[in-house]
C-alpha positions in Angstrom: 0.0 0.0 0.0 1.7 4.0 -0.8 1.0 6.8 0.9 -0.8 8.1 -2.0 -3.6 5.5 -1.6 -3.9 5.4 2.3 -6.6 8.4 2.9 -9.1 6.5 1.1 -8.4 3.0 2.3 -8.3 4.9 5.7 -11.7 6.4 5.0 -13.4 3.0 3.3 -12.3 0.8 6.6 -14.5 2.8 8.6 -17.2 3.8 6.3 -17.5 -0.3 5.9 -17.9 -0.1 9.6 -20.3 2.2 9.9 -22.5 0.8 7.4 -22.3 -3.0 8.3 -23.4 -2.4 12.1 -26.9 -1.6 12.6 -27.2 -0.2 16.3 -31.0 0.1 16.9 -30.9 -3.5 19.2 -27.6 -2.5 21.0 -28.4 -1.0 24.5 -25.7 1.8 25.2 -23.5 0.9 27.5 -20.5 2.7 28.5 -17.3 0.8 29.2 -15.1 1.4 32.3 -11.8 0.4 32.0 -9.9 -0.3 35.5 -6.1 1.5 35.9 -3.3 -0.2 36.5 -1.1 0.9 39.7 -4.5 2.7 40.6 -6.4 -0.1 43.4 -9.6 1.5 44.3 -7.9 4.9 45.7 -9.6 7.9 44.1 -6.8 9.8 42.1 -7.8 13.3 44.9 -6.7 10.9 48.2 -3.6 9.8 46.6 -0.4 11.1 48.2 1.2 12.2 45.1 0.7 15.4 42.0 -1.6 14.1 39.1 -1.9 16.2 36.4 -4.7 15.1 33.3 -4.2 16.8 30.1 -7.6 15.5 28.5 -8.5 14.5 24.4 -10.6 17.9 24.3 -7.4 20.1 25.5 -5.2 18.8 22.6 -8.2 18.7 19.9 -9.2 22.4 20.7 -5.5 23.3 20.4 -4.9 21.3 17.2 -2.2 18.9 19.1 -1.2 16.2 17.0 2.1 15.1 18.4 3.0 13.8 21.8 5.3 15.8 22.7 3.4 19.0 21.7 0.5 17.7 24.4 3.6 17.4 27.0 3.9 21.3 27.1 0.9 22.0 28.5 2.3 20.3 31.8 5.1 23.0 33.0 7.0 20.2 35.3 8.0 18.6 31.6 11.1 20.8 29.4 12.0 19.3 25.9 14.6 17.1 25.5 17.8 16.3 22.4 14.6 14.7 19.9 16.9 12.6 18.2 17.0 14.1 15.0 13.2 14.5 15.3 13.2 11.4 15.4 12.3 10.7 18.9 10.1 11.6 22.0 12.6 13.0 25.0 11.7 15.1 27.9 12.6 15.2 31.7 10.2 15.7 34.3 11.1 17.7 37.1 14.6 18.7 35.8 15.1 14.5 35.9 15.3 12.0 32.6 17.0 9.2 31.7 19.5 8.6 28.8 20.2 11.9 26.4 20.8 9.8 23.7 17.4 7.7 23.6 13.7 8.1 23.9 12.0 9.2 27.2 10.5 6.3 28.5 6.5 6.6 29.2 3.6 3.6 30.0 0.8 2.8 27.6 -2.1 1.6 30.1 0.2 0.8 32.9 2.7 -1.1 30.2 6.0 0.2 29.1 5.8 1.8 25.8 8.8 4.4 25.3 11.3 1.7 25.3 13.0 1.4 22.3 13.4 3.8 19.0 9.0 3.6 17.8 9.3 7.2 16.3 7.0 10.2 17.8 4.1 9.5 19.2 0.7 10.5 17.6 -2.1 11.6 19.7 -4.8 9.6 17.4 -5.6 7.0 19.7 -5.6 8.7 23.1 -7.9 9.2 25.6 -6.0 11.5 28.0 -2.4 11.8 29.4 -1.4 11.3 32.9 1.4 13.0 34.0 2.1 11.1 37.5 4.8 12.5 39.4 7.1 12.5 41.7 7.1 9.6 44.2 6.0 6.2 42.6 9.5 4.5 41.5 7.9 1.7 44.1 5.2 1.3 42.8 5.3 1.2 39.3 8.8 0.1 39.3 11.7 1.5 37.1 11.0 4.9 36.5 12.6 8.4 36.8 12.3 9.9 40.3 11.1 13.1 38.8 7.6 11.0 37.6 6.0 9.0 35.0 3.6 9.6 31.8 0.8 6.6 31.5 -1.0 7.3 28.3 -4.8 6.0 28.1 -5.8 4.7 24.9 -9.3 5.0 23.6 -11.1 2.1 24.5 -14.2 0.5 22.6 -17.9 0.8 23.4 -21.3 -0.6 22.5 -22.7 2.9 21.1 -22.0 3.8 17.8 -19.9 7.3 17.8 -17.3 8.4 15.3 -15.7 11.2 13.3 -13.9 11.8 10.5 -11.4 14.9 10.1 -8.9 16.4 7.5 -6.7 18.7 8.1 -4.8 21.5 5.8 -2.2 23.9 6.9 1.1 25.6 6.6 4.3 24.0 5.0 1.4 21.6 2.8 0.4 20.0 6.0 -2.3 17.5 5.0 -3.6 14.8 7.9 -6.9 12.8 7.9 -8.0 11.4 10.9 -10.5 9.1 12.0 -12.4 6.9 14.7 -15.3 4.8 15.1 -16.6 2.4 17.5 -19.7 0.5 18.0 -21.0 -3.2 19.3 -20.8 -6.3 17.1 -23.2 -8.3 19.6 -24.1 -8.1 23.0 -20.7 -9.2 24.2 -18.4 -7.8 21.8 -17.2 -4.3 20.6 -14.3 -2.8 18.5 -12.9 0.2 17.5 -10.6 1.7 15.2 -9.0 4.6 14.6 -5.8 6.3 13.2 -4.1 8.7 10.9 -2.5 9.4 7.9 -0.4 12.4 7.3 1.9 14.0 4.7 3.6 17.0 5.3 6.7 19.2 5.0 7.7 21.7 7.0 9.2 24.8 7.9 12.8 23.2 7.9 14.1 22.8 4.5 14.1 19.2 2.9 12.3 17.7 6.2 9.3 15.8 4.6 7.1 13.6 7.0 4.9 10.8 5.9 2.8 9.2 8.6 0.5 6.2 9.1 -0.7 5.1 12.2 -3.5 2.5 12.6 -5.2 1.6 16.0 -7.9 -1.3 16.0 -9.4 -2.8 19.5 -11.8 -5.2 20.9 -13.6 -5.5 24.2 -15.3 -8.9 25.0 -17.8 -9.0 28.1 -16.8 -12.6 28.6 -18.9 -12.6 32.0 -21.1 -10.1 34.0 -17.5 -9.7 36.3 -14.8 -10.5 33.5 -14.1 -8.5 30.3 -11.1 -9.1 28.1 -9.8 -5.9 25.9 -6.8 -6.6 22.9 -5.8 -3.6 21.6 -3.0 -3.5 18.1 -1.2 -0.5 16.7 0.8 -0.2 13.8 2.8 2.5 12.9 4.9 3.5 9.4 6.7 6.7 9.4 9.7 8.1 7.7 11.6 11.7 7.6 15.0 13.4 7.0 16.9 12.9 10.0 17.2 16.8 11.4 19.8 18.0 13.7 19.2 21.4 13.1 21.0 24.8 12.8 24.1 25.7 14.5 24.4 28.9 17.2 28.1 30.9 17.1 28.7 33.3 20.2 25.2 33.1 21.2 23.6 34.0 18.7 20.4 31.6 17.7 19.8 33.9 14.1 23.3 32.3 12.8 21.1 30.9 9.9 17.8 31.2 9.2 15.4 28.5 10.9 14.2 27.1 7.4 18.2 26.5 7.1 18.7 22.3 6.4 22.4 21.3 7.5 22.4 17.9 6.5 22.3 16.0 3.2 19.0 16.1 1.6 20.2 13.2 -0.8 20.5 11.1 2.3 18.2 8.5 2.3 15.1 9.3 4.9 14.9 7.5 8.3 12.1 4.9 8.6 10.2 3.7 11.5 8.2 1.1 11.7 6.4 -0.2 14.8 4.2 -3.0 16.0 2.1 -3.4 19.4 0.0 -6.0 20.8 -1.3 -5.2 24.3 -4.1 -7.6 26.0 -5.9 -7.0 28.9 -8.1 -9.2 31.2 -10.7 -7.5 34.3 -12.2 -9.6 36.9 -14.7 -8.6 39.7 -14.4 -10.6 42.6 -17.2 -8.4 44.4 -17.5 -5.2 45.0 -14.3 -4.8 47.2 -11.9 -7.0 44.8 -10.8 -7.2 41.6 -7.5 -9.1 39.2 -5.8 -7.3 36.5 -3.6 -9.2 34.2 -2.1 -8.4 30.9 0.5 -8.9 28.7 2.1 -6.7 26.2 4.6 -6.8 23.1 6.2 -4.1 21.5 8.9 -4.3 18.5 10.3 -1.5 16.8 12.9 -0.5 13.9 14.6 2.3 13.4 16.9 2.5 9.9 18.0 5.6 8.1 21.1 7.6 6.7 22.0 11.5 8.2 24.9 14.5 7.7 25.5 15.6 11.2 28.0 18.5 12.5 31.2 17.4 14.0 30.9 18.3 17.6 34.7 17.8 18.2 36.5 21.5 18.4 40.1 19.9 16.6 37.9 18.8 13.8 35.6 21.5 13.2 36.3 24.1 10.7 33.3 26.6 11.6 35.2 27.4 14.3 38.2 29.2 12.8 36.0 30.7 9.5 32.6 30.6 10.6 31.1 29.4 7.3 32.2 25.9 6.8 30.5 23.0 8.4 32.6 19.7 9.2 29.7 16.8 9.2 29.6 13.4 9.7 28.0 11.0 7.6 26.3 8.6 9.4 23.9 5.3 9.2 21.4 4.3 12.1 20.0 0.6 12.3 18.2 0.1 15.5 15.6 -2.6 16.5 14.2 -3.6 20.2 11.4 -6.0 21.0 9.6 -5.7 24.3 7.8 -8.6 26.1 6.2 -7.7 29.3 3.4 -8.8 32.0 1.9 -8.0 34.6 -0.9 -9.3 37.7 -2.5 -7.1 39.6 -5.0 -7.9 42.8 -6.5 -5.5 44.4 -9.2 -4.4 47.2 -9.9 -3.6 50.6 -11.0 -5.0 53.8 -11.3 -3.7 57.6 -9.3 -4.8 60.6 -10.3 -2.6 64.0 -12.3 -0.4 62.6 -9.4 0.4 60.5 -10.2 0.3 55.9 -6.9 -1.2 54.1 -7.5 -0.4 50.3 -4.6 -2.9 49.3 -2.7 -4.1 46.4 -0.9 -6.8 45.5 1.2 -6.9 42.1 3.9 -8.5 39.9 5.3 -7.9 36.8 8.3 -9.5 34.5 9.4 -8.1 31.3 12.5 -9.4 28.3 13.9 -6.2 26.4 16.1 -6.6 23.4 18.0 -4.2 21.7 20.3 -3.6 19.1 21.9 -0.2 18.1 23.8 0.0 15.5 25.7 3.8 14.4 27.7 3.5 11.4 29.7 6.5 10.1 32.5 8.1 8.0 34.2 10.8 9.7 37.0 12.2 7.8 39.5 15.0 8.8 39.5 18.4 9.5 37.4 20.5 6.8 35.9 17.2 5.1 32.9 16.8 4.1 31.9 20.1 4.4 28.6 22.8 3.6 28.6 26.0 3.6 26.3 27.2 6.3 25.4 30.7 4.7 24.9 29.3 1.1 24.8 25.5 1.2 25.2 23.9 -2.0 23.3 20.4 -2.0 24.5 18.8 -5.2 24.3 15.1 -4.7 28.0 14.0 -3.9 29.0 10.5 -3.6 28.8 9.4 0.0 32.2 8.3 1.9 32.1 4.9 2.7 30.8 4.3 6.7 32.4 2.3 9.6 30.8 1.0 12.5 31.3 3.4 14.7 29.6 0.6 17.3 27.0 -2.0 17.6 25.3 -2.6 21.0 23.4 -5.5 21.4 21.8 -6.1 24.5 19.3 -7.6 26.3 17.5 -7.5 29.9 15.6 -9.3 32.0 13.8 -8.5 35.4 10.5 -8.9 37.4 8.8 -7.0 40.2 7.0 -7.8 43.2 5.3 -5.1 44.8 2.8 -4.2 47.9 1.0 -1.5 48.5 -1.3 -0.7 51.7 -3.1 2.4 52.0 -5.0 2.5 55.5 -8.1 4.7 56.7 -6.7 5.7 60.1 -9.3 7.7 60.7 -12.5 9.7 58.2 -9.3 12.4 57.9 -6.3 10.6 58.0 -4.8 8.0 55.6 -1.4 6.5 55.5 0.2 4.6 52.8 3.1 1.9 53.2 4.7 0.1 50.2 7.3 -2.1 49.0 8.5 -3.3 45.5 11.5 -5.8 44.9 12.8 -5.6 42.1 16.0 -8.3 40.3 17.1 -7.1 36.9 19.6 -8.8 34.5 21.1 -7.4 31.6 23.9 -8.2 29.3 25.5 -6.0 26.6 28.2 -7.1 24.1 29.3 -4.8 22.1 30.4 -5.7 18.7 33.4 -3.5 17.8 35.5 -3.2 21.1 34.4 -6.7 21.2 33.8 -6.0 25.7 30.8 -8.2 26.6 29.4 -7.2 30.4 27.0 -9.2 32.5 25.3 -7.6 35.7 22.8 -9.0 37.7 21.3 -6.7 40.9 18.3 -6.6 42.9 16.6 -3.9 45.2 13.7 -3.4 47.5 12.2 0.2 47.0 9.9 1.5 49.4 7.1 4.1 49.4 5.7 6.1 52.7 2.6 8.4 52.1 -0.3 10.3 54.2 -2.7 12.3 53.4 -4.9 14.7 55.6 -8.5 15.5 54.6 -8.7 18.7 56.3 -12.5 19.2 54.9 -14.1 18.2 52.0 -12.4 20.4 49.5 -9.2 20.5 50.9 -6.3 17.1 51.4 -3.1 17.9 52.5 -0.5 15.0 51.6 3.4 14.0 52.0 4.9 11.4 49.9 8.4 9.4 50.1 9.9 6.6 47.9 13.0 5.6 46.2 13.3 3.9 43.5 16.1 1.0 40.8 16.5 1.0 37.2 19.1 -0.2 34.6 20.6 2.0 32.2 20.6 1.2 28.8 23.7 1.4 26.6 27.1 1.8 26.7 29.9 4.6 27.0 32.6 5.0 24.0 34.6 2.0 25.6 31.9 -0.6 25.3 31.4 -0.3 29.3 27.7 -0.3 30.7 26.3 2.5 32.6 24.8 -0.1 35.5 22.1 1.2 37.5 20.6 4.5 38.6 19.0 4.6 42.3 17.1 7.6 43.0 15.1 8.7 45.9 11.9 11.8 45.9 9.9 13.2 48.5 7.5 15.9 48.5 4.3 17.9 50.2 1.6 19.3 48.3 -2.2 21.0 48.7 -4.8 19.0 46.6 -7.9 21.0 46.6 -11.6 21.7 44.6 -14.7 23.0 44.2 -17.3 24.3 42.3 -15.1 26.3 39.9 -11.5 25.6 40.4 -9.2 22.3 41.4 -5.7 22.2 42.0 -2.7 21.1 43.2 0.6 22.5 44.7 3.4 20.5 45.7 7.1 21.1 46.8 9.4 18.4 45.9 13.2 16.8 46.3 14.2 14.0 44.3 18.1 12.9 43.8 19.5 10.2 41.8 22.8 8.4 41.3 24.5 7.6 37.8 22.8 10.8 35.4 24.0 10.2 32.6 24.4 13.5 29.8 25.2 13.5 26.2 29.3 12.8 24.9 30.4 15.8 23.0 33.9 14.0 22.2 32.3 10.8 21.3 29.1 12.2 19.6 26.1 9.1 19.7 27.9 8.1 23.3 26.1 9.2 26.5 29.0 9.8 29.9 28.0 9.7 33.5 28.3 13.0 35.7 27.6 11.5 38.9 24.6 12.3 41.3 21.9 14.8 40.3 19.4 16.4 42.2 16.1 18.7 41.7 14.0 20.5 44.0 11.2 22.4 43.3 7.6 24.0 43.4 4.6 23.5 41.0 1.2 24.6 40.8 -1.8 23.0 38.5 -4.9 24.4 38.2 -8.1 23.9 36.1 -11.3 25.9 36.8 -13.8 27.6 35.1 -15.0 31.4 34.8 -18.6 31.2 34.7 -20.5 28.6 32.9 -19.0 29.1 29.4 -15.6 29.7 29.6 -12.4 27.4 30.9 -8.8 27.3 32.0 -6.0 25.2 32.8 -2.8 26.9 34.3 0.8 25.0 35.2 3.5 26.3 36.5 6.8 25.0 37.7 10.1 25.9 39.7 12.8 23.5 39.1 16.0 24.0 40.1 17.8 21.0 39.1 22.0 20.4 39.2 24.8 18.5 39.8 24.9 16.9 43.1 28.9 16.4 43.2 32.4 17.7 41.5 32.9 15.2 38.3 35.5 15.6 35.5 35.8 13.6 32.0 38.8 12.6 31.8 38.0 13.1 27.5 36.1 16.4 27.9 39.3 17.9 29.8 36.0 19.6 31.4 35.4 20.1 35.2 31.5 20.1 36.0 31.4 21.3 39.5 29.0 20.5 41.9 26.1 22.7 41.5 26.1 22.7 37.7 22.5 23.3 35.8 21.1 20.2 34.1 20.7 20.6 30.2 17.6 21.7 28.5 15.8 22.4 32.4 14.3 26.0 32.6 14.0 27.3 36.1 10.6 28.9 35.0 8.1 27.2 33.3 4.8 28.1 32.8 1.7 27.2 30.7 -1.7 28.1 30.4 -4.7 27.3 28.1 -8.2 28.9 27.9 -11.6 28.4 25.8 -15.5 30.3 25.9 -18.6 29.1 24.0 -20.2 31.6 22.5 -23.1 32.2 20.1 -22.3 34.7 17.0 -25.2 35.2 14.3 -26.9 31.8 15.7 -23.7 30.1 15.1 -22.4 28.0 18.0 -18.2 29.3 18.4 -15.6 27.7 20.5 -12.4 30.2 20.7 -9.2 30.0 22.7 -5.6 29.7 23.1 -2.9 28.6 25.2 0.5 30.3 26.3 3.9 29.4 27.2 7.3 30.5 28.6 10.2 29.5 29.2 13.5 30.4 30.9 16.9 30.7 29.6 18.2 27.4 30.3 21.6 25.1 29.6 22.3 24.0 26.1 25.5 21.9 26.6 26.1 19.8 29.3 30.1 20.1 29.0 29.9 23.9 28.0 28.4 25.9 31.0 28.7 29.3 29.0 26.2 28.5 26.3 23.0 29.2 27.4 19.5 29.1 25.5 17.4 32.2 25.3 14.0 32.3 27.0 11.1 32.0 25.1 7.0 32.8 24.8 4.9 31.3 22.4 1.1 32.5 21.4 -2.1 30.1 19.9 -5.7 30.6 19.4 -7.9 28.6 18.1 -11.7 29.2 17.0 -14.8 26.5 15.8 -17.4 26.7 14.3 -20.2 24.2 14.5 -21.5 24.5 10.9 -24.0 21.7 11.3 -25.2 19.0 14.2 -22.4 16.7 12.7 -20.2 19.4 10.9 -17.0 21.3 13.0 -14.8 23.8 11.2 -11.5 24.8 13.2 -8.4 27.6 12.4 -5.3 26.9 14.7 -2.8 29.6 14.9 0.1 28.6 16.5 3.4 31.2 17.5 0.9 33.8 16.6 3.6 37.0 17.3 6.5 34.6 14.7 9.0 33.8 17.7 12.2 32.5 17.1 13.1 30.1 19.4 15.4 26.6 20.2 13.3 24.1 21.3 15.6 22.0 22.5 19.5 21.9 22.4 22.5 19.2 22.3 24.7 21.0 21.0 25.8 24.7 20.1 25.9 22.6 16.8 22.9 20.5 17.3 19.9 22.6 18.4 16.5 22.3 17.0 14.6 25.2 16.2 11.1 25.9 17.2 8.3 26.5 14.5 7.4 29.9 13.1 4.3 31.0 13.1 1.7 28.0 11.9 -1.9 27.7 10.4 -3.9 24.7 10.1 -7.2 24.4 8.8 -10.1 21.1 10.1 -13.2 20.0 9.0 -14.3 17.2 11.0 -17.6 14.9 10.7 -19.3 13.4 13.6 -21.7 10.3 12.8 
């Protein structure tokens, strides 16, 4: 199948859907679908910051990317996206590896592990962003929090929509979803995407498919089974971006492509099967089991600037660019389940909502870099007139070829007791024994490790009425670190511990929460400018911080939702790279974490004319913050961005929306690597949707 052709399959799978099911004997039922990690604790007496960012946030505000929706949260700053290629962020001034994807859960189940491409919103629900203490309950995650997207699920009422989308740079997206029941017992869904675009990067073309189907079977009145597949094809020019001299992010415009556009494209292609199985005890108790498979590739050519000073000619002319050529062939397959009991019962007087878990998972990978770097002032472009005439490419090396696999399960335990009708205290432990082994082709150094951990997590809350809980959380948490430094040695494990207080409070009009947190871990590991594709260790980081979330409402048509974060987030002791010739100092910023962060997000109803309007828009700024985590003089400029939105409901089933996006034509870096290597926010955007509703 080409991309030319997939609109219109796109379009005839779910018309064929809509017009084989006849719904007039299906009662409507909606579907519930229980959370894993959750038990039976409402999300408001949980000692621990949730923040929802829902389906109608990111349709009003024309989100189609992941990592777009992740703004809208102010504890999450943009990570290196790996040549656009990935989705990285930290939360709370705290990620993982700088040169791979930001690992998130899909329904409870890993899903960032591995090199799948960007994420498209298509198929979700909503986004939690769950921070701060959890590591011991959800087991390996960053201290700073964890993202569990929630997938749309199926249901026995017909409801679906079709939408295409037109916009700047020849952006052109449909978009659809539909669900209904096949019998009593059985429903499906399906939805997904196609998109073909270029954008406002020169030679950066993206083609897009993405294809969800699902099905819920009621197998009894207390059991229910739910399979859910996605499929993804995508493929772009790997894009490192422009390059910054003394400061200055103008260098070259931000259209300004400084790779080979003759290189072939980078292809993605991802495949997952997840499979979930609910069964109701009683009222008080309940299983959860699943299982879920993930596998991934990764393959494409790129021209990247030389980061290495003595091989660099911009540096003495400022014109010529030293590049790299350079092939990628990555591939990971993720096998992972999970059980999950959970209830609650009274001893003296006294409720325990409990929970009783384990999970096991086997993660392969294989990342291959392949490259020709030649000498100083080879393979070079001109950064103020490039000439792209197609040149014959210099035969690649392996630079190095990881291949590694690990293994681990989880026990965990969880008890969160009713003291009293105000107070509630939560105890939990998780054990954790991981296994990993990593050869590494080239050096030829295999390693073998094998460590376990228990992790525990302390928590009250206090109701102090009914709109207001007060709450204190503590845990520490154990995970492996993928990859390998530029000697073939593993990174080993990161520990990490996080604590925080926060207010949780609502009512009529406004909820929120504030929270003040502390997190620490060991083994942070920051991007290799010597050995560019390498990530190095800087020892022990911390972060500490406030945050406030709010979402309210200004009478009965209009809306908000406000974020805000301080993080200050650094270098916990004195390291030195013995290759960098670079001390980092106790006390050093973290790359790519702005101290301020702040987002916001508004929309009224209206009537204009007798026509029913929706308008809005959504703000952000952010801080100057770190662009180089070996170069503490180069600093990234602060930035605000400006969208609106209106639509129109034309007819009962017909919605016409204009997204504006960087209304007041910013220029901006997104995110930064490198002096060499930063990535460029978008000018100022249009996009025009008409969407169907049937």
């Amino acid at each position: 199948m080409t991309f030319s052709t997939l609109p219109l399959s796109l379009a005839v799978v779910i018309s064929t859907a809509v017009n084989a099911t006849d719904n007039s004997d299906i009662e409507t039922i909606i579907i519930e679908h229980k959370q894993a990690f959750r038990g039976d604790i409402p999300a408001k007496e949980l000692p621990q910051s949730i923040t929802t960012l829902s389906k109608d946030m990111l349709t009003n505000n024309g989100i189609t990317k992941f990592r777009d929706a992740l703004d809208f949260s102010a504890s999450i700053s943009r990570k290196n996206n790996g040549g656009g290629l990935w989705d990285s962020y930290s939360i709370r001034g705290l990620s993982g590896n700088e040169n791979m994807p930001s690992g998130y859960l899909i329904n409870g189940f890993s899903g960032g592990r591995g090199f799948a491409g960007p994420r498209d919103v298509s198929n979700i629900e909503y986004i939690e962003v769950l921070k701060g203490p959890g590591s011991a309950l959800y087991g390996r995650s960053e201290p700073g929090g964890t993202i569990n997207i929630i997938t749309k699920k199926p249901q026995f009422y017909q409801q679906g929509q079709l939408k295409a989308e037109f916009g700047s740079d020849d952006h052109t997206r449909i978009q659809g979803d539909y669900t209904n029941g096949l019998t009593d017992d059985l429903a499906f869904r399906i939805n997904g995407a196609w998109q073909d675009s270029d954008s406002f990067r020169d030679y950066v073309h993206h083609d897009k498919l993405v294809i969800t189907p699902s099905l819920y079977y009621q197998v009894t009145d207390n059991s229910s089974l739910t399979y859910e597949f996605e499929y993804v094809d995508q493929q772009q020019m790997y894009d490192r971006g422009v390059v910054i001299l003394n400061g200055n992010i103008e260098t070259v415009p931000e259209s300004r492509f400084l790779g080979n556009p003759n290189d072939a494209p980078t292809k993605v292609h991802s495949r997952g099967h997840q499979l979930n199985y609910n069964y109701n005890f009683n009222n008080d108790w309940s299983l959860l089991a699943g299982a879920n498979y993930r596998a991934a590739t990764l393959t494409g050519e790129s021209s990247d600037a030389e980061l290495s000073p003595s091989r660099q000619s911009l540096f003495d002319d400022g014109t010529t660019l030293t590049r790299q050529h350079r092939y990628r062939d990555y591939e990971s397959e993720d096998v992972s389940v999970r059980f999950e009991l959970s209830g609650q019962f009274d001893i003296a007087s006294i409720t325990n909502h409990v929970l009783f878990g384990a999970d096991a998972y086997e993660y392969e990978l294989r990342t291959g870099l392949y490259r020709y770097r030649g000498g100083y002032g080879t393979y070079t472009i001109d950064i103020h007139e490039p000439d792209y005439t197609p040149i014959e490419g210099p035969e690649m090396g392996m630079q190095y070829e990881n291949n590694e696999e690990q293994r681990a399960y989880g026990l965990y335990i969880q008890d969160q007791l009713d003291i009293t009708d105000n107070l509630k205290v939560m105890v939990g432990l998780r054990f954790d024994e991981i296994e990993q082994d990593i050869f590494e082709t080239k050096s030829g150094v295999a390693s073998h490790s094998k460590k376990n951990r228990i992790s525990p997590r302390f928590g009250m809350v206090y109701v102090l009425n009914d709109n207001i809980n007060l709450y204190s959380s503590y845990s520490e948490g154990f995970l492996p670190l993928s990859g390998t430094d530029a000697e073939g040695k593993p990174f080993g494990f990161e520990e990490s511990d996080s604590f925080e207080v926060g207010v949780k409070f609502s009512s009529e009009k406004i909820t929120g929460t504030v929270a003040i947190f502390d997190a620490t871990k060991s083994n942070m590991l920051v991007a290799d400018p010597v050995n560019v594709g390498y990530s190095a260790p800087i020892g022990k980081a911390k972060s500490k911080g406030v945050e406030l979330d709010l979402t309210g409402s200004l009478g009965a048509n209009t809306e908000y939702n406000l974020s805000y974060a301080y993080v200050d987030a650094e270098t916990a002791t004195d390291s030195l790279n013995v290759e960098w010739i670079v001390p980092i100092p106790k006390g050093s910023p973290l790359v790519n974490v702005p101290k301020n962060n702040f987002s916001a997000s508004f929309n009224h109803d209206l009537t204009l004319f007798s026509q029913e309007l929706k308008v809005g828009g959504h703000y952000q700024y952010v801080s100057d913050r770190l662009g180089d985590p070996a170069d503490l003089t180069f600093r990234i400029p602060r930035y605000q961005l400006v969208g609106l939105f209106a639509k129109w409901r034309a007819t009962e089933q017909t919605t016409v929306s204009l997204n504006v996006d960087n209304i007041f034509n910013e220029k901006y870096i997104a995110s930064s690597y490198n002096a060499l290597w930063a990535y460029p926010g978008a000018p100022t955007q249009f996009k025009l949707g008409v969407s169907y509703d049937f």
